[in-house]
C-alpha positions in Angstrom: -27.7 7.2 6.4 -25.0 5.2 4.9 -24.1 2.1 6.4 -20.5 1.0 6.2 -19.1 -2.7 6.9 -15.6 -4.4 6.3 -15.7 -6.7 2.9 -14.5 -9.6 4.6 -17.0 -10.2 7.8 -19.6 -7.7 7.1 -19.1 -6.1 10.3 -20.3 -2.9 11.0 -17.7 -0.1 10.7 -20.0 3.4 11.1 -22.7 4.9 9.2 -22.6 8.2 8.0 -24.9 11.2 6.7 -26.0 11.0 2.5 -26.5 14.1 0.6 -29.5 15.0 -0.9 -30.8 17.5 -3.9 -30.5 20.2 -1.6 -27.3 19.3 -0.8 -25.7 18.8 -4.2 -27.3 21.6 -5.4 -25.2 23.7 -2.3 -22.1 22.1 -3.3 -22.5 23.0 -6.9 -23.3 26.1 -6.4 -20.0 26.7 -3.9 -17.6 25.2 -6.9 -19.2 27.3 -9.4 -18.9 30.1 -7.0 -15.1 29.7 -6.6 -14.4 29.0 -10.2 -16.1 32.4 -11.5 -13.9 34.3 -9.2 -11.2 34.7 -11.0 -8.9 37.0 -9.1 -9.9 34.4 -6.0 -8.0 31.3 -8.0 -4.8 29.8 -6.0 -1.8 30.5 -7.8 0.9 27.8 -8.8 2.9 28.1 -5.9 -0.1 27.7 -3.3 -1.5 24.8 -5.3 2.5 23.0 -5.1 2.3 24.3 -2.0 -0.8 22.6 -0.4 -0.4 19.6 -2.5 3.2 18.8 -0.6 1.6 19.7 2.9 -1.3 17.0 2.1 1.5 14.8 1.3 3.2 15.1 4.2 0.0 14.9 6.2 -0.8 11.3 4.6 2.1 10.6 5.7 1.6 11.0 8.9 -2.0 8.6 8.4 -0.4 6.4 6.5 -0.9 3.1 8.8 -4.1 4.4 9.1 -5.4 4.8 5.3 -3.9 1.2 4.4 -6.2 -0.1 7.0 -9.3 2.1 6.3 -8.1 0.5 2.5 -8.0 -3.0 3.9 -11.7 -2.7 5.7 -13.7 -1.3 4.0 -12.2 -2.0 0.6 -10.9 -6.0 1.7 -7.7 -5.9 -0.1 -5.0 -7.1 1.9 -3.1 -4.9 4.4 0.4 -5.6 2.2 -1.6 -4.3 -1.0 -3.4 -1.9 0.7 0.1 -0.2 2.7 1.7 -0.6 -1.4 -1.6 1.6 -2.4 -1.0 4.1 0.0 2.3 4.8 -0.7 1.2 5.0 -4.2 -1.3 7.7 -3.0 1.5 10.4 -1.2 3.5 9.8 -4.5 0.8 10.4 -6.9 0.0 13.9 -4.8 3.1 14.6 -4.9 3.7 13.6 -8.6 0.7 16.2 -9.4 2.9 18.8 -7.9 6.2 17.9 -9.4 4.0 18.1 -12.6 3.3 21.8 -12.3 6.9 22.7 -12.8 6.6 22.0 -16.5 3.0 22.7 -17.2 2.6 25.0 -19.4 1.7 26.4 -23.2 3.7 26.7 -25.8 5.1 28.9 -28.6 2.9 29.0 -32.2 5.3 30.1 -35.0 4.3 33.1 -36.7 5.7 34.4 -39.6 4.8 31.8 -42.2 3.0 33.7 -44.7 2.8 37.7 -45.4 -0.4 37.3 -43.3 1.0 36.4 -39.9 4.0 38.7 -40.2 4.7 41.2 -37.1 2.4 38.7 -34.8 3.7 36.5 -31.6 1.7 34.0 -30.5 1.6 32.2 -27.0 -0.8 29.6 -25.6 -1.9 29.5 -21.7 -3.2 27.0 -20.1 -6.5 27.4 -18.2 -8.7 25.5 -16.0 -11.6 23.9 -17.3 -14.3 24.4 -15.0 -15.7 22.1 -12.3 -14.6 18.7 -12.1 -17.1 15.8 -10.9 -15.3 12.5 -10.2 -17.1 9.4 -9.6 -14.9 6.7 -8.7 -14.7 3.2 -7.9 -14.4 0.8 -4.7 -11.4 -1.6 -5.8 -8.7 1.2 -5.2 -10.6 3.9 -2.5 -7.5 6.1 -2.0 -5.5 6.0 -4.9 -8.2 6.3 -7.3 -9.7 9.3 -5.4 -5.8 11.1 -5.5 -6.0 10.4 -9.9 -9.3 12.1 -9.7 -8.7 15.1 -7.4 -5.2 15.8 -7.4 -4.6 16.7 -11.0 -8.0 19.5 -10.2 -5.8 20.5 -7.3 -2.7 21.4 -9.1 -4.1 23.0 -12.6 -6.8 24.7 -10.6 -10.3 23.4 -10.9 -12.8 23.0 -8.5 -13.7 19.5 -8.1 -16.6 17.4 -6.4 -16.3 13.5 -5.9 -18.3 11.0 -5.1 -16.6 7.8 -3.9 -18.1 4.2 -4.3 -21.1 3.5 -1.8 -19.0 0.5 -0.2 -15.9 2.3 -0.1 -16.7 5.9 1.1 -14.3 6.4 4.1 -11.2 6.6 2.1 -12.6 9.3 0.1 -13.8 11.4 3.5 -10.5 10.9 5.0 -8.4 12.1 1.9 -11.0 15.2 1.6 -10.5 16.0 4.9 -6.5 16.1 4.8 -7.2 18.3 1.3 -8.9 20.7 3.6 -6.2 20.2 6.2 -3.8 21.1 3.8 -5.2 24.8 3.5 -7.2 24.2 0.5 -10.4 26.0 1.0 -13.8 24.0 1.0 -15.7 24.7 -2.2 -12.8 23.8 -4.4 -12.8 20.1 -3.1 -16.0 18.9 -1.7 -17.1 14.9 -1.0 -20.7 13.9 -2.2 -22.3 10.6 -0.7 -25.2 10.3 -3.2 -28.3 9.0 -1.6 -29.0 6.9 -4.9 -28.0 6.3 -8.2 -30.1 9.0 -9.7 -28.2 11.8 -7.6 -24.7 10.9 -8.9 -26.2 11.1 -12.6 -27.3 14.3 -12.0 -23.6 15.2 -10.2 -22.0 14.3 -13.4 -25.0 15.8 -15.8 -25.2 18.7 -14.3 -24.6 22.0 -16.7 -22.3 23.3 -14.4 -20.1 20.4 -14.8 -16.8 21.1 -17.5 -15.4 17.7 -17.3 -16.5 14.4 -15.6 -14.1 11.8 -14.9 -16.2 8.0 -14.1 -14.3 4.8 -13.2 -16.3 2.1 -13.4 -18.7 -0.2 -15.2 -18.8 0.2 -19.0 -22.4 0.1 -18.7 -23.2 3.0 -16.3 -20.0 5.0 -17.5 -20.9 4.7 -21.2 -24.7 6.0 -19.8 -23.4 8.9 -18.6 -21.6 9.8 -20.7 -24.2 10.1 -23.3 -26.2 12.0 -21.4 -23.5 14.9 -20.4 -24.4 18.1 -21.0 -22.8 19.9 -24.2 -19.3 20.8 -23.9 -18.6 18.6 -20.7 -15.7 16.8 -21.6 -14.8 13.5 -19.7 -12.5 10.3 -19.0 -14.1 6.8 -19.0 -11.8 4.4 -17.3 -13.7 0.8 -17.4 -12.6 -2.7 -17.7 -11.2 -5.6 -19.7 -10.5 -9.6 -19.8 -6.7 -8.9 -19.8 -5.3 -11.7 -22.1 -1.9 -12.8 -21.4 0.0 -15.1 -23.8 3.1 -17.9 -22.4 4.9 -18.6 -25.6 7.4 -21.8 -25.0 10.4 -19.3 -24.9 9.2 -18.3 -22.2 11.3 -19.2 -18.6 8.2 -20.8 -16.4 10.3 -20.5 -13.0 10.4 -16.9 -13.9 6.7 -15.7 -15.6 4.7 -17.9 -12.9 5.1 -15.4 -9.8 3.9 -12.3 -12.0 1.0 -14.0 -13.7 -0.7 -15.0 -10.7 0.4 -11.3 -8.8 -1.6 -10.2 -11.9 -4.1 -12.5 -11.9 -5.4 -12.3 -7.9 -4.1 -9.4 -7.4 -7.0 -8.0 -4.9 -9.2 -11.2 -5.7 -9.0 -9.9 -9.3 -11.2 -7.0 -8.8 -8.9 -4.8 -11.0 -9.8 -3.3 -14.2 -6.5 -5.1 -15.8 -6.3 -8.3 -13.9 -5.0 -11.1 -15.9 -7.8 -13.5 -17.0 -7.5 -15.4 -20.1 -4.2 -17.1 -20.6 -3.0 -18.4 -24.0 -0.3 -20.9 -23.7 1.6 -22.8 -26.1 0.5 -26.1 -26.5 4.2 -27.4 -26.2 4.6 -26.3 -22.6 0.9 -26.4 -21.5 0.8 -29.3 -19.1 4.1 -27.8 -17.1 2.7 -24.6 -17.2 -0.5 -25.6 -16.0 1.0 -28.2 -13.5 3.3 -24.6 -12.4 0.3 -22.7 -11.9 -1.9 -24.9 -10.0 1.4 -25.6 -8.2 1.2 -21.5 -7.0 -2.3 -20.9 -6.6 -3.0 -23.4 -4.1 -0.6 -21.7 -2.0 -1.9 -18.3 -1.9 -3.4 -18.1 1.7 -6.4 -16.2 1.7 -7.9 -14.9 4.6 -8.6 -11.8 6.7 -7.4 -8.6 4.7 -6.4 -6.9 8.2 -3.6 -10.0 8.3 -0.4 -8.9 6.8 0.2 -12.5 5.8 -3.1 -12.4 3.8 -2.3 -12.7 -0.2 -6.1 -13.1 -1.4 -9.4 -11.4 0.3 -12.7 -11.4 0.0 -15.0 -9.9 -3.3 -16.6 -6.5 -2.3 -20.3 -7.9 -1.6 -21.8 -11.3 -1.4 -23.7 -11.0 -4.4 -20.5 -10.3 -6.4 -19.2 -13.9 -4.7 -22.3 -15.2 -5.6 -21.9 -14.2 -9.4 -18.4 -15.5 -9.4 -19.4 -18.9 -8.2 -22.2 -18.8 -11.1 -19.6 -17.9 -13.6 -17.4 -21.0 -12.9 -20.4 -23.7 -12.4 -21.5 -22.4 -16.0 -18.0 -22.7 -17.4 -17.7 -26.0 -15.8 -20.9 -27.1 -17.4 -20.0 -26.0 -20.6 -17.0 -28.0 -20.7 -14.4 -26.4 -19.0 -12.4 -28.5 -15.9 -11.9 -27.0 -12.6 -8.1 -27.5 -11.9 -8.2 -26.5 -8.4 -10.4 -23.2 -6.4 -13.7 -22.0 -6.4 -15.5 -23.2 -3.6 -17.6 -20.2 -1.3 -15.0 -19.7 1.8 -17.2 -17.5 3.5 -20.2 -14.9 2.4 -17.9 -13.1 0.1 -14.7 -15.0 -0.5 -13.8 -17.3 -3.0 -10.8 -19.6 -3.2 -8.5 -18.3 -6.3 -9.7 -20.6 -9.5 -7.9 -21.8 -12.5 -10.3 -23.0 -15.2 -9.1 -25.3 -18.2 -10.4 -24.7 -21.5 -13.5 -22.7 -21.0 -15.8 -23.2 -24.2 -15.3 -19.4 -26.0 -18.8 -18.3 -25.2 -18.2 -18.7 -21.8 -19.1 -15.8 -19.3 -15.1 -16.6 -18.1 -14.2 -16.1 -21.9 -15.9 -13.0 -23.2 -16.8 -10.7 -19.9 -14.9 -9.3 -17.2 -14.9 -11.4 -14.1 -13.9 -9.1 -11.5 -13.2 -11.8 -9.1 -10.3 -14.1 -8.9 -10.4 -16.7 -11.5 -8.4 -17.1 -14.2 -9.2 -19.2 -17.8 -5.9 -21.2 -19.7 -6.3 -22.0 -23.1 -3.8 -23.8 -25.2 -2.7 -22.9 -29.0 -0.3 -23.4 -31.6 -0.4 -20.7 -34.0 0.9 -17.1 -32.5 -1.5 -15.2 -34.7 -4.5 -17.4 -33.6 -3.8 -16.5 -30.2 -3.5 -13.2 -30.5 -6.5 -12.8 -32.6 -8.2 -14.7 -29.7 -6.6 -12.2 -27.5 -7.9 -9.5 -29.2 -11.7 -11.0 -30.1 -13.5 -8.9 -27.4 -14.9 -5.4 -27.5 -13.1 -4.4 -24.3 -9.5 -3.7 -24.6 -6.6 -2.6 -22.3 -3.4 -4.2 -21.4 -1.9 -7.2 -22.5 1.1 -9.5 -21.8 3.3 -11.3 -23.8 5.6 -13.9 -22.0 8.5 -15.2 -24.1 12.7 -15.3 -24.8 11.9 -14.7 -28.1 12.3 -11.8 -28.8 11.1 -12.2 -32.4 7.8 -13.5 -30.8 7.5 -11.2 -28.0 7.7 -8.0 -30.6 5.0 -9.6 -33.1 2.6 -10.2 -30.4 3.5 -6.3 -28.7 3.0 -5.3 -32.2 -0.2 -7.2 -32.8 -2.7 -6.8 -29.7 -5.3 -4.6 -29.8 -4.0 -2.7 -26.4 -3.3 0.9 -25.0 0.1 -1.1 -23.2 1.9 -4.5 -24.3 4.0 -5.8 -21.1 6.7 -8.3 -22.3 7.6 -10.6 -19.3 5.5 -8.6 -16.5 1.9 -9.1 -15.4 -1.5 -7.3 -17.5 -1.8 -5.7 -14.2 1.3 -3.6 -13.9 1.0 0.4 -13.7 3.0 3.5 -12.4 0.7 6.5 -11.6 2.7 8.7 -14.2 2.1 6.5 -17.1 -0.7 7.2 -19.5 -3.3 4.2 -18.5 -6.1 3.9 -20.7 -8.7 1.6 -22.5 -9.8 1.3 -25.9 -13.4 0.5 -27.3 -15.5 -0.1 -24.4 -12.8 -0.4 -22.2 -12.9 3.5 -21.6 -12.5 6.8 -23.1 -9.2 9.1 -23.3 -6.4 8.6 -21.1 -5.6 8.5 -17.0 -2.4 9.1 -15.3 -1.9 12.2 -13.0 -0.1 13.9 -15.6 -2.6 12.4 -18.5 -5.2 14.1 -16.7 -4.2 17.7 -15.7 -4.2 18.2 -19.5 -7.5 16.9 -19.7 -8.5 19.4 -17.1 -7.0 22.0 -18.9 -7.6 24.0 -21.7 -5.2 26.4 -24.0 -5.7 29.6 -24.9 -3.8 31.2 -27.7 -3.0 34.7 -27.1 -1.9 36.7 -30.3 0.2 40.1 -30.3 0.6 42.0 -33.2 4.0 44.5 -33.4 3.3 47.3 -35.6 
C-alpha cells in the first residue's frame, strides 16, 4: 500500500493498492494487445470525440482537481485552479490538433527515375507509450503525457510520482469515463523504483516519455531497449538578467511570480539573477521589498502565494543549500528560516560564491541568488556556464541589449520582459544538454508519438 499525505501538514489523505510484476506485466500485455489489433484502433473522430467528452467531464471536477492539486501536490489553491484550467485546455488542444495532423506530399518527378510515381506519407502510431511523470504539476503533466497518445492513437501506461498519485488516478478514471477503453490508458503505482525502470525498459515499450531528475531520466534512458524512442524533460538554474533599461516597478512582480512560483519547484523557475551593477542596490532593495510580502501558508487557502516543498527532506536540503552559501560568503537579505516540517520562507541570497550549490545546481525550492555585473557578455556567459540549459530572461528597454542577450543565451526560449518560468501548453518547451531530450508541448509531442510512412504509387 501507498500511503498518501497533504505536502503542507503531512496529514493522511488515503492509501492505496501498488502494482507488482504480475501486475505490470498484465497491463503490458493489455496495451500490446490493443496496439496489434489493428482493425480494433479508434479512428480520428472517436479519439476527438472522447478527448472533448473528458474535457467536459473535468470540467465538471474542476474545484475538485485544483484541490486534489493543492493537497497532495501543496501548491496553492490559486495555482493549482490556473493548472487545472490549463489541463481541460491542453485535452482539448490535443483534439483541436487532430484536425491538421497529417502527412504530406513527396515530389516525384525529379529525375527519369521517379517519373510516373506519387508519393504520400501517413502518419502512424508508434507503439505503446510509458510516461513517468513528476509531482510539481500532478494533472497537467499527466494530460502532456497521455493526451497527445489519446489523440494520434497509442496505447499508453503512466505512472505518476509516488507523492502525487491521486491526480493521475482521477484523470485516468475520467479517460475511461470518457469511453476510452481500459488497455489503451492504464495507471501504474510502481511498488519501487526498480518496477518503473522496467515500465520504461520494457521491449514492448515504442517511446518513453520521463519528467524528472536528469540523473534517473538520463539512466533510463540509456538503458531503453533498441528502437524505443523518448522525451527527457529535466531541469535548469533559470538565469534571468535586469539590465539598467530595464523599468524596476514593472520586471519586479514577474521575477518573483517566476522565481516562487510553487516554492520554486518548477523545472524553469528563476534562480540566478544578473543585475547591472548601476541599479543593483534599488533592485535589490525592490525585491526584498516583494518577497517579504508573499504570505505563505496553507496551500488549501486561496490567499496562500508560497507553500510548502514536497517532503521534509527536500526542506531540509534547501535549508543546507543556503547555510552553505551563507558560509561561503554569500549574505542572507531576508527568508530562509524552517516554517514548519516542509516549508521554507522564500530567500534572496546576495552574491553566492560561483561554486555554490545555489550557483551551479538546481534548487528546486524557493530561493533565489542576485549577482551584480557590468559587462553584458560576462553576464551572459555566466548565464550560460552550466551544463543544464532551458529558458532564460532578459529584462531591459533596450532593445539593442535585450536582442544581444536573446541572441546569446544558451536556451531552447529567451523571454524579454516576462518571467524564465512562463509557458503555454502549445509551445514547443524543451531543454538542452542535460536539461532534457527532444521537445514537449501537446502538439511537440503527438509527432513524437508518431511515425510516417511513405506510400509510393507507380502509374504505368
Amino acid at each position: 500500500m501507498l500511503r498518501v499525505v497533504q505536502a503542507f501538514d503531512r496529514e493522511p489523505i488515503t492509501e492505496i493498492e501498488t502494482d507488482d510484476a504480475a501486475a505490470l506485466e498484465r497491463k503490458l500485455q493489455a496495451a500490446e494487445r490493443v496496439f496489434k489489433d489493428r482493425d480494433g484502433w479508434l479512428k480520428p473522430h472517436q479519439r476527438v470525440a472522447i478527448l472533448r467528452r473528458l474535457a467536459t467531464l473535468m470540467e465538471e471536477k474542476r474545484d475538485h482537481l485544483a484541490r486534489q492539486i493543492a493537497r497532495e501536490g501543496g501548491k496553492p489553491l490559486r495555482d493549482a485552479i490556473v493548472e487545472t484550467n490549463r489541463a481541460i485546455d491542453g485535452v482539448l488542444n490535443a483534439a483541436d490538433e487532430l484536425r491538421n495532423f497529417g502527412g504530406r506530399e513527396i515530389p516525384m518527378g525529379l529525375s527519369a527515375a521517379a517519373e510516373n510515381r506519387w508519393a504520400f506519407t501517413t502518419k502512424e502510431p508508434i507503439g505503446v507509450v510509458a510516461a513517468i511523470s513528476a509531482f510539481n504539476h500532478p494533472l497537467n503533466l499527466i494530460v502532456h503525457q497521455v493526451a497527445p497518445a489519446i489523440a494520434v492513437g497509442c496505447p499508453v501506461i503512466v505512472k505518476p510520482a509516488s507523492t502525487t498519485p491521486l491526480s493521475c488516478l482521477d484523470f485516468v478514471a475520467l479517460v475511461h469515463e470518457a469511453g476510452l477503453p481500459e488497455p489503451w490508458c492504464q495507471s501504474f503505482i510502481a511498488a519501487n523504483n526498480e518496477l518503473a525502470q522496467n515500465l520504461a525498459t520494457d521491449q514492448r515499450i515504442a517511446f518513453m516519455s520521463f519528467i524528472g531528475s536528469a540523473r534517473v531520466g538520463w539512466s533510463l534512458h540509456s538503458k531503453l531497449a533498441p528502437g524505443t524512442r523518448s522525451a527527457l524533460e529535466h531541469g535548469g538554474a533559470a538565469p534571468a538578467i535586469v539590465d539598467r533599461s530595464a523599468d524596476l516597478d514593472k520586471i519586479i512582480e514577474p521575477i518573483v511570480k517566476g522565481a516562487y512560483y510553487h516554492a520554486g519547484q518548477v523545472c524553469v523557475s528563476t534562480q540566478r539573477i544578473y543585475v547591472h551593477r548601476d541599479i543593483a542596490d534599488s533592485f535589490t532593495q525592490k525585491l526584498i521589498d516583494r518577497v517579504e510580502k508573499l504570505r505563505t501558508a496553507d496551500p488549501s487557502l486561496m490567499e496562500t502565494e508560497v507553500g510548502p516543498l514536497i517532503l521534509p527532506r527536500e526542506a531540509d536540503r534547501v535549508r543546507q543549500w543556503i547555510d552553505e552559501a551563507v558560509d561561503g560568503g554569500a549574505l542572507l537579505a531576508t527568508g530562509g528560516d524552517r516554517l514548519s516540517e516542509t516549508t521554507v520562507r522564500p530567500a534572496v541570497l546576495l552574491d553566492p560564491a560561483i561554486d555554490a550549490r545555489v550557483s551551479t545546481q538546481e534548487v528546486f525550492g524557493p530561493v533565489v541568488a542576485v549577482y551584480r555585473y557590468s559587462d553584458l557578455d560576462d553576464a551572459i556567459a555566466r548565464a550560460n556556464a552550466l551544463p543544464t540549459a532551458f529558458q532564460s530572461s532578459i529584462f531591459a528597454q533596450d532593445i539593442d541589449v535585450a536582442l544581444r542577450a536573446a541572441n546569446r543565451f544558451d536556451a531552447s526560449a529567451v523571454m524579454i520582459n516576462d518571467l524564465t518560468a512562463f509557458r503555454t501548453d502549445w509551445m514547443p518547451f524543451a531543454g538542452r544538454r542535460e536539461s532534457g531530450y527532444g521537445t514537449g508541448g501537446i502538439g511537440y509531442t503527438m509527432r513524437d508519438m508518431t511515425q510516417e510512412k511513405m506510400i509510393i504509387m507507380h502509374r504505368s
